[in-house]
TINUZA-826173 format. One line per field, with one value per residue (C-alpha): residue number from 1; x, y, z. Coordinates in pm, whole numbers. Example, Ala and Ser with C-alpha at 12.3 -4.5 7.8 and 13.67 -1.06 7.14 Angstrom:
<rs>
num: [1;2]
X: [1230;1367]
Y: [-450;-106]
Z: [780;714]
</rs>
This chain:
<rs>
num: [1;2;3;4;5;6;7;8;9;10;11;12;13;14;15;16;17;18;19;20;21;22;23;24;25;26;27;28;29;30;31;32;33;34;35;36;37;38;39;40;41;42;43;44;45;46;47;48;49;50;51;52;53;54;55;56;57;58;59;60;61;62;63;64;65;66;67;68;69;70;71;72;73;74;75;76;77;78;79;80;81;82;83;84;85;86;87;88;89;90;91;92;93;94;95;96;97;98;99;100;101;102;103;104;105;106;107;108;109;110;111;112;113;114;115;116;117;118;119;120;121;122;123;124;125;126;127;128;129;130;131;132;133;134;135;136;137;138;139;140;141;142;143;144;145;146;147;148;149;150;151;152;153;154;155;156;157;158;159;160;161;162;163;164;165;166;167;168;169;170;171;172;173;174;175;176;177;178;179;180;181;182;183;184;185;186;187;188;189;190;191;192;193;194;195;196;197;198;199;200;201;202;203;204;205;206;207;208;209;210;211;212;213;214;215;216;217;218;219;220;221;222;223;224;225;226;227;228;229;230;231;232;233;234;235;236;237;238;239;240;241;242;243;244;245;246;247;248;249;250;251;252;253;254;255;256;257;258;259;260;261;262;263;264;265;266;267;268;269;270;271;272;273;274;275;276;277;278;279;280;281;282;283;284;285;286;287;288;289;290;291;292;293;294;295;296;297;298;299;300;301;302;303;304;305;306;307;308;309;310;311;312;313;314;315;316;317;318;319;320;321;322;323;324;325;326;327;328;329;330;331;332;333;334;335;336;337;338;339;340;341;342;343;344;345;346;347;348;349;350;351;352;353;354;355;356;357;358;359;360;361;362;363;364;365;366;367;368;369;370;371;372;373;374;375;376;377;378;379;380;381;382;383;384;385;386;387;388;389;390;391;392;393;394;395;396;397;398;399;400;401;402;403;404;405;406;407;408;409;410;411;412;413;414;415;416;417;418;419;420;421;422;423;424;425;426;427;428;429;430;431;432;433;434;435;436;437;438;439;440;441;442;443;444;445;446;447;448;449;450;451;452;453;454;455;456;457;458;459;460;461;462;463;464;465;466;467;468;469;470;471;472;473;474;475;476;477;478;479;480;481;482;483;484;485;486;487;488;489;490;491;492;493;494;495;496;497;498;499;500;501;502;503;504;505;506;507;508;509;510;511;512;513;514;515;516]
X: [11864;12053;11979;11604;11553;11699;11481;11167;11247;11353;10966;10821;11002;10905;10535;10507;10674;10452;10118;10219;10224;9881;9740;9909;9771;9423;9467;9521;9147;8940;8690;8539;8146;8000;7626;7507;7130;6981;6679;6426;6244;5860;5680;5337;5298;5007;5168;5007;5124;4980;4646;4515;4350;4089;3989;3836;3519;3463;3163;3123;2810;2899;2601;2858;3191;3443;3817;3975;4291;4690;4644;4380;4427;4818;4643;4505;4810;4791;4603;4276;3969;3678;3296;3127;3418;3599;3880;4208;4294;4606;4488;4666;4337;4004;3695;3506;3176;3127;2757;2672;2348;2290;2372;2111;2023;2332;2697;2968;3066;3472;3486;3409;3705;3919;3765;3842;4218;4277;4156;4434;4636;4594;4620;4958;5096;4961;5059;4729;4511;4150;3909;3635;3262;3073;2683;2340;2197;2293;2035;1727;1344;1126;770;429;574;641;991;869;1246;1293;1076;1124;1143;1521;1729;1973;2073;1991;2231;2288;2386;2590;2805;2866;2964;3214;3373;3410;3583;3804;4094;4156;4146;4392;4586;4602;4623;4916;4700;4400;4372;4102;3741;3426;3150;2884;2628;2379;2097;2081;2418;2600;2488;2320;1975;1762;1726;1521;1696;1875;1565;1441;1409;1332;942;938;968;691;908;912;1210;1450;1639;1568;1816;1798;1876;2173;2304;2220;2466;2712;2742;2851;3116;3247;3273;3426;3670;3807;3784;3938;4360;4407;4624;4356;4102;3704;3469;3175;2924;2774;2977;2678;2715;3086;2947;2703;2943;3172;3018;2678;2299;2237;2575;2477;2620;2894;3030;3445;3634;3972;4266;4614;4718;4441;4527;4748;4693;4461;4176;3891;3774;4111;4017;3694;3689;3434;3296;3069;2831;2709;2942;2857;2516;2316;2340;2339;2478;2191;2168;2502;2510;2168;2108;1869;1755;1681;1401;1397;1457;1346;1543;1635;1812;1811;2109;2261;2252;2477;2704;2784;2844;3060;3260;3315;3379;3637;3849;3806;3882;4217;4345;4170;4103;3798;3704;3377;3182;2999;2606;2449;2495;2168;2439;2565;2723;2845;2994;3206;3546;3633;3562;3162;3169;3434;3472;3826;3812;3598;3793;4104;3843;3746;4097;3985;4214;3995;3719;3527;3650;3339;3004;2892;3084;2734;2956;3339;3321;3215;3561;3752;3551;3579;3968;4036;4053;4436;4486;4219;4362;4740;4619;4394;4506;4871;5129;5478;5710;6067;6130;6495;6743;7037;7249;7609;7896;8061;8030;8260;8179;8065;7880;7595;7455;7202;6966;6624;6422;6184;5823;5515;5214;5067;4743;4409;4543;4787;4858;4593;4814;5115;5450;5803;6049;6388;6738;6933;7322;7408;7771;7857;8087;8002;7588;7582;7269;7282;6908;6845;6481;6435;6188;5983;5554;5513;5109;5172;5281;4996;4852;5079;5462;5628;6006;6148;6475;6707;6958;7143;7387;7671;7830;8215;8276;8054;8315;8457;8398;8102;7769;7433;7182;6820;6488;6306;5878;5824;5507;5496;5437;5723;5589;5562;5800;6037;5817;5845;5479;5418;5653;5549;5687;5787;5630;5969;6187;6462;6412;6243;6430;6115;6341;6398;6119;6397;6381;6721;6842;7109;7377;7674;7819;8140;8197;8519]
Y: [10226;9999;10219;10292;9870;9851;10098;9952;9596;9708;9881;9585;9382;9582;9619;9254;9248;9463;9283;8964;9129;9303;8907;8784;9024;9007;8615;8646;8891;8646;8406;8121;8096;7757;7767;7546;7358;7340;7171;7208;6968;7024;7087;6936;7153;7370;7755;8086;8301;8661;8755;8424;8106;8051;8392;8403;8614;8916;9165;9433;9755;10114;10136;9894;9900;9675;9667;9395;9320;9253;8919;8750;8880;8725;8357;8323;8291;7929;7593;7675;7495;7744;7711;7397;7299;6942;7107;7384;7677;7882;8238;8576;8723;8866;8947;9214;9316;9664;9728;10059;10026;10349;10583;10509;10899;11066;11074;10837;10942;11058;10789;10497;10686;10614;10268;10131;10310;10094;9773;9857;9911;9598;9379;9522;9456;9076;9030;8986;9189;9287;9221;9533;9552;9825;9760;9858;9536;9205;9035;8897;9019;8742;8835;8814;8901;8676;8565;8478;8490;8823;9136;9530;9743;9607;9853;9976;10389;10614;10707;11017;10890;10641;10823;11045;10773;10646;10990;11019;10645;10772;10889;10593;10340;10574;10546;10264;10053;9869;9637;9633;9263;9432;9594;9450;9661;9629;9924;9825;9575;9372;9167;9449;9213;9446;9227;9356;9682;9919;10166;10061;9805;9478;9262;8958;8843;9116;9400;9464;9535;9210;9066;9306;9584;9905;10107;10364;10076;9996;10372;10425;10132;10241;10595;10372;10199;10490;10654;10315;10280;10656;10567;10327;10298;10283;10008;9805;9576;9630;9298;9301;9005;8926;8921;9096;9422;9482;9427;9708;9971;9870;9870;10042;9925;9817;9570;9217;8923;8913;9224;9105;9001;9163;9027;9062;9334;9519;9314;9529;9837;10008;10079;10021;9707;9537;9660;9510;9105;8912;8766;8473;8421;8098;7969;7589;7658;7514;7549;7953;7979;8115;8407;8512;8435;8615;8847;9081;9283;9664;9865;9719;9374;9119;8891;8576;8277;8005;7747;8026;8287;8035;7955;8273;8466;8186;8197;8561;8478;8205;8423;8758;8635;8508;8876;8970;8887;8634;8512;8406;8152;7875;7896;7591;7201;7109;7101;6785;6629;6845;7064;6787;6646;6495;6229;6242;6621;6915;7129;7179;7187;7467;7660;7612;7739;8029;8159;8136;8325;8266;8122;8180;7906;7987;7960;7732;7443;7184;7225;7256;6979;6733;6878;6718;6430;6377;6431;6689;6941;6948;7019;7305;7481;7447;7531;7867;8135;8100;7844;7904;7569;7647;7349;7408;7709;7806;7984;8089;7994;8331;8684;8928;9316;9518;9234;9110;8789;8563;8381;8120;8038;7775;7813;7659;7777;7501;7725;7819;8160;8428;8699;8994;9277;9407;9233;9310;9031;9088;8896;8920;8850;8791;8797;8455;8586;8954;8859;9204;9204;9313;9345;9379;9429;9154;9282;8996;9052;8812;8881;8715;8392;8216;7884;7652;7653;7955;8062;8336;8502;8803;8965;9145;9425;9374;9689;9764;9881;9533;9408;9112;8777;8463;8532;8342;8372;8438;8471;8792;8855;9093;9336;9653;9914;9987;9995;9626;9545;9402;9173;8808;8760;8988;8797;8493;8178;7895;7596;7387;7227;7373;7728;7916;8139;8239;8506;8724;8623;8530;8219;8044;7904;7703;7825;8036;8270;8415;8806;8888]
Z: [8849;9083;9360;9290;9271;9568;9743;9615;9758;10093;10094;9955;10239;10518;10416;10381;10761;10846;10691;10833;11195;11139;11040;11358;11575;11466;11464;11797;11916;11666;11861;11741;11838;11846;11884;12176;12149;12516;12551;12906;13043;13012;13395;13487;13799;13852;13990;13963;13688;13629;13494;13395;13553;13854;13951;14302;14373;14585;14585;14826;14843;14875;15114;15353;15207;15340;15191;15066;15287;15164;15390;15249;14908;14945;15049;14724;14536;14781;14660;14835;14827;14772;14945;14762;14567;14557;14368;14471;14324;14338;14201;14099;13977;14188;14051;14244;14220;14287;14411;14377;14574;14755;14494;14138;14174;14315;14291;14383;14773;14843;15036;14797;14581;14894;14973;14599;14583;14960;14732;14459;14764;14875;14562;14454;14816;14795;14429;14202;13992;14006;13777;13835;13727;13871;13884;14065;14168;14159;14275;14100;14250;14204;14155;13900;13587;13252;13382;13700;13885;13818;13775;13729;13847;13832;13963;13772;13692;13405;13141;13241;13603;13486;13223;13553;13730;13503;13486;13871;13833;13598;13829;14002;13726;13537;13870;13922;13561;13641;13945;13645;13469;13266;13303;13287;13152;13386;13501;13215;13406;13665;13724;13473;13237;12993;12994;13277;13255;13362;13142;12838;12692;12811;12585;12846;12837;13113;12819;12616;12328;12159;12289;12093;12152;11963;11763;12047;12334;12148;12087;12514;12498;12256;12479;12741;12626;12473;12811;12992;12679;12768;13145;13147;13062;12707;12735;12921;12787;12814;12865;12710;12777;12446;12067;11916;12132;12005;11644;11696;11885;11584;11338;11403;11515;11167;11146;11043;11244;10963;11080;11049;11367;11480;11297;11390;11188;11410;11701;12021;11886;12189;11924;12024;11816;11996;12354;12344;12498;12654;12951;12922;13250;13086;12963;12839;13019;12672;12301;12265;12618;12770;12490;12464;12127;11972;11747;11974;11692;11615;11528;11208;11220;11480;11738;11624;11748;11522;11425;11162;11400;11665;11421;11286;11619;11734;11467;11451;11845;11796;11537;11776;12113;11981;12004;12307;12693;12728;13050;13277;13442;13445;13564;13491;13499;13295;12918;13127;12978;12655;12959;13110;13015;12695;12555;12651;12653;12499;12764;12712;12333;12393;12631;12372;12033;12246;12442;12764;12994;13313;13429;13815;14060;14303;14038;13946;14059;14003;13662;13813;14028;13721;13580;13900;13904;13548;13556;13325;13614;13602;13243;13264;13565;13382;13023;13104;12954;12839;12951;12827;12778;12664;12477;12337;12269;12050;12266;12131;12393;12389;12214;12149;12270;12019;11779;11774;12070;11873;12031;11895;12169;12048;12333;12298;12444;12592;12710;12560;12492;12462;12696;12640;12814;12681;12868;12772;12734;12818;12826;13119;13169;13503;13590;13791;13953;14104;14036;13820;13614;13223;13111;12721;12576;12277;12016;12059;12150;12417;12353;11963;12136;12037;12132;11995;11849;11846;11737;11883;11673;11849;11798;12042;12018;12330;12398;12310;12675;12843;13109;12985;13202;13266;13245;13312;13047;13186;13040;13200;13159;13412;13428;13156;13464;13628;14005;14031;13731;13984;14193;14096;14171;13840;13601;13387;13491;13230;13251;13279;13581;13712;13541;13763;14037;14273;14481;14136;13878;13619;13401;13374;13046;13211;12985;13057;12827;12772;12694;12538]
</rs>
């Protein structure tokens, strides 16, 4: 009994021994985290950041086809003052006209394939994206018809030319998606503006068809957005230039104006309702915008354009174009002064109710210029499209490998709107003393950080075999496509001070971390 006492307390002993030693020794790898609150300091300067702001113009004819250059392409990403303006604009976006003059009845020559690849060519090399619309004509025949400044014949294509058209295009705009801010729909009318048309209804005084578009105008129309929406890179928005014409490719010629809007659940999805955006080419021009917001009719019903009408295609407008790319121009200075800054007019309230992404810095600046004058020029050319401010950060001071690295990033999106193409967002740990980049994707959709506060929660696994050591913490938005995914020009900058590393495209969050 003695001897069987004895035997139990020497085990007892030694497990206790050896408990106390296992406590000790994991005592020793535990590592307290303290969570560190960083806060930035908000920038007022005016940069280029991709795919939004001041777009500068270009237009060029197949009959005389001459190809944008790296060069001059790269100078727009400068302050530059632009032909009858009293402003500068740094740009990362170029509209181009393509004018398809010489070939209404035939097909698209090899060498305007070659010509537009060289432009892709070039816009890649200088850093900015194009903003395409193919079209016919683009300029207006004056002559003794009903609208006096413009007559038929007009000069657009058939459908049948035109759905050919698109199909030769296809190719290249697959190829070449990643130097693609979006497409504009264009071909329909003079201008690509689906109004003037030779083909596809008039419904001007100059058409005889009592100023409405039949149900088979709008099914011509539907055809061709169809074909541009499977041209054209599924993950790559279409621009349509009035609200009504999504309704009815949507939901059919017979939709009423109450046809529902995207929502986000729909939003980012490459369906076709959330591909579809708009482009305004009078935009604050009068009350309806020159017509863009109408309801043109159908075979049953006639056009109308009262106060009603306005109201309820803006509003579908205002909650649509939050999910989608919106852009335009001004064209005339006769809404003066509803057009002009705040507090006689609301032209930036209306940029900010509509998520304006970018807006033409050549036409028509009878309009622009007020915007200088009237010194609200600044805040417009900062606040289109998106404009990211880290305002603070919890960071934690050190992880240990194989947990978890949490991080709230608290941003506000100063700018009318959100991103419209899709952008991953990714945390980088650079080591400070070797320079050894760690890049980890956060879940986050930089496209959902909508106008206003946003809180952004990760959590990121660090692997058991990370090497141990210091690391920077950096904030990484570079483009989705992988061929310029590494060129700073292509990455979002924050809108803070002493963030911004130009040589790399990363955004520091002056923090250090420590891996154990």
């Amino acid at each position: 009994m003695i001897k069987k006492f004895t035997g139990y307390a020497l085990g007892m002993s030694l497990a206790t021994i050896l408990l106390a030693f296992s406590c000790n020794n994991k005592s020793d790898n535990l590592v307290k985290v303290e969570k560190v609150n960083v806060t930035y300091t908000e920038s007022a300067e005016d940069f280029p950041n991709p795919e939004r702001g001041f777009y500068r113009y270009s237009e060029v004819h197949s009959s005389n086809y001459q190809v944008l250059t790296e060069a001059e392409l790269k100078s727009y990403r400068s302050p530059q003052t632009v032909e009858g303006a009293n402003y500068q604009v740094a740009s990362t976006l170029v509209f181009r006209y393509y004018v398809l003059d010489d070939v209404v009845n035939t097909a698209i020559s090899a060498s305007f394939l070659t010509n537009l690849k060289k432009d892709f060519d070039a816009a890649r090399a200088a850093g900015v994206k194009l903003i395409p619309r193919f079209v016919y004509t683009a300029t207006a025949k004056p002559g003794a018809c009903p609208e006096g400044f413009i007559c038929p014949l007009y000069g657009d294509a058939p459908k049948a030319i035109i759905l050919n058209h698109i199909a030769q295009l296809k190719p290249v705009l697959h190829d070449n998606a990643d130097i693609i801010a979006c497409v504009q729909l264009g071909f329909i009318g003079v201008w690509g503006e689906q109004y003037y048309s030779d083909f596809f209804g008039d419904a001007s005084n100059n058409g005889n068809q009592n100023n409405r578009l039949t149900d088979n105008n709008w099914k011509d129309r539907i055809e061709v957005i169809k074909a541009m929406l499977d041209a054209v890179p599924a993950d790559r928005m279409i621009q349509l230039r009035y609200p009504q014409l999504k309704q009815r490719y949507i939901y059919g010629v017979n939709s009423p104006l109450t046809s529902a809007p995207l929502t986000e659940s729909g939003a980012f999805t490459e369906t076709d309702i959330a591909r579809l955006g708009y482009h305004n080419d009078c935009f604050m021009a009068s009350t309806n915008d020159f017509g863009t917001y109408e309801d043109y009719g159908n075979s049953s019903s006639p056009r109308t354009s009262d106060g009603a009408v306005l109201n309820t295609l803006k509003d579908y407008f205002k909650a649509d174009s939050k999910f989608v790319v919106v852009g335009g121009e001004t064209c005339s200075d006769d809404f003066s002064p509803t057009n002009d800054c705040e507090p006689a007019g609301k032209i930036q309230a209306e940029f900010a109710a509509l998520h304006y992404s970018f807006i033409n810095a050549h036409y028509n600046n009878d309009v622009n210029n007020d915007w200088q004058d009237g010194g609200c020029m600044d805040n417009i050319k900062r606040n289109l499209g998106y404009r990211f401010v880290l305002q603070s950060a919890v960071l934690p001071d050190n992880v240990v490998k194989g947990t978890d690295l949490n991080i709230v990033l608290n941003i506000k999106n100063a700018g009318y709107a959100s991103p419209y193409n899709k952008r991953p967002a990714k945390l980088l740990l650079r080591n400070t003393k070797t320079n050894e980049v760690k890049s980890f994707d956060l879940a986050t959709d930089v496209r959902k950080w909508y106008s206003g506060d946003n809180k952004v929660t990760e959590s990121i696994k660090i692997p058991s075999d990370f090497p141990a050591g210091d690391y920077e913490m950096l904030l990484n938005l570079p483009d989705a496509y992988a061929s310029i995914a590494t060129k700073p020009e292509f990455s979002i900058r924050l809108a803070n001070n002493d963030v911004w590393e130009a040589a790399t495209g990363y955004n520091k969050l002056n923090h250090t971390i420590k891996v154990n």
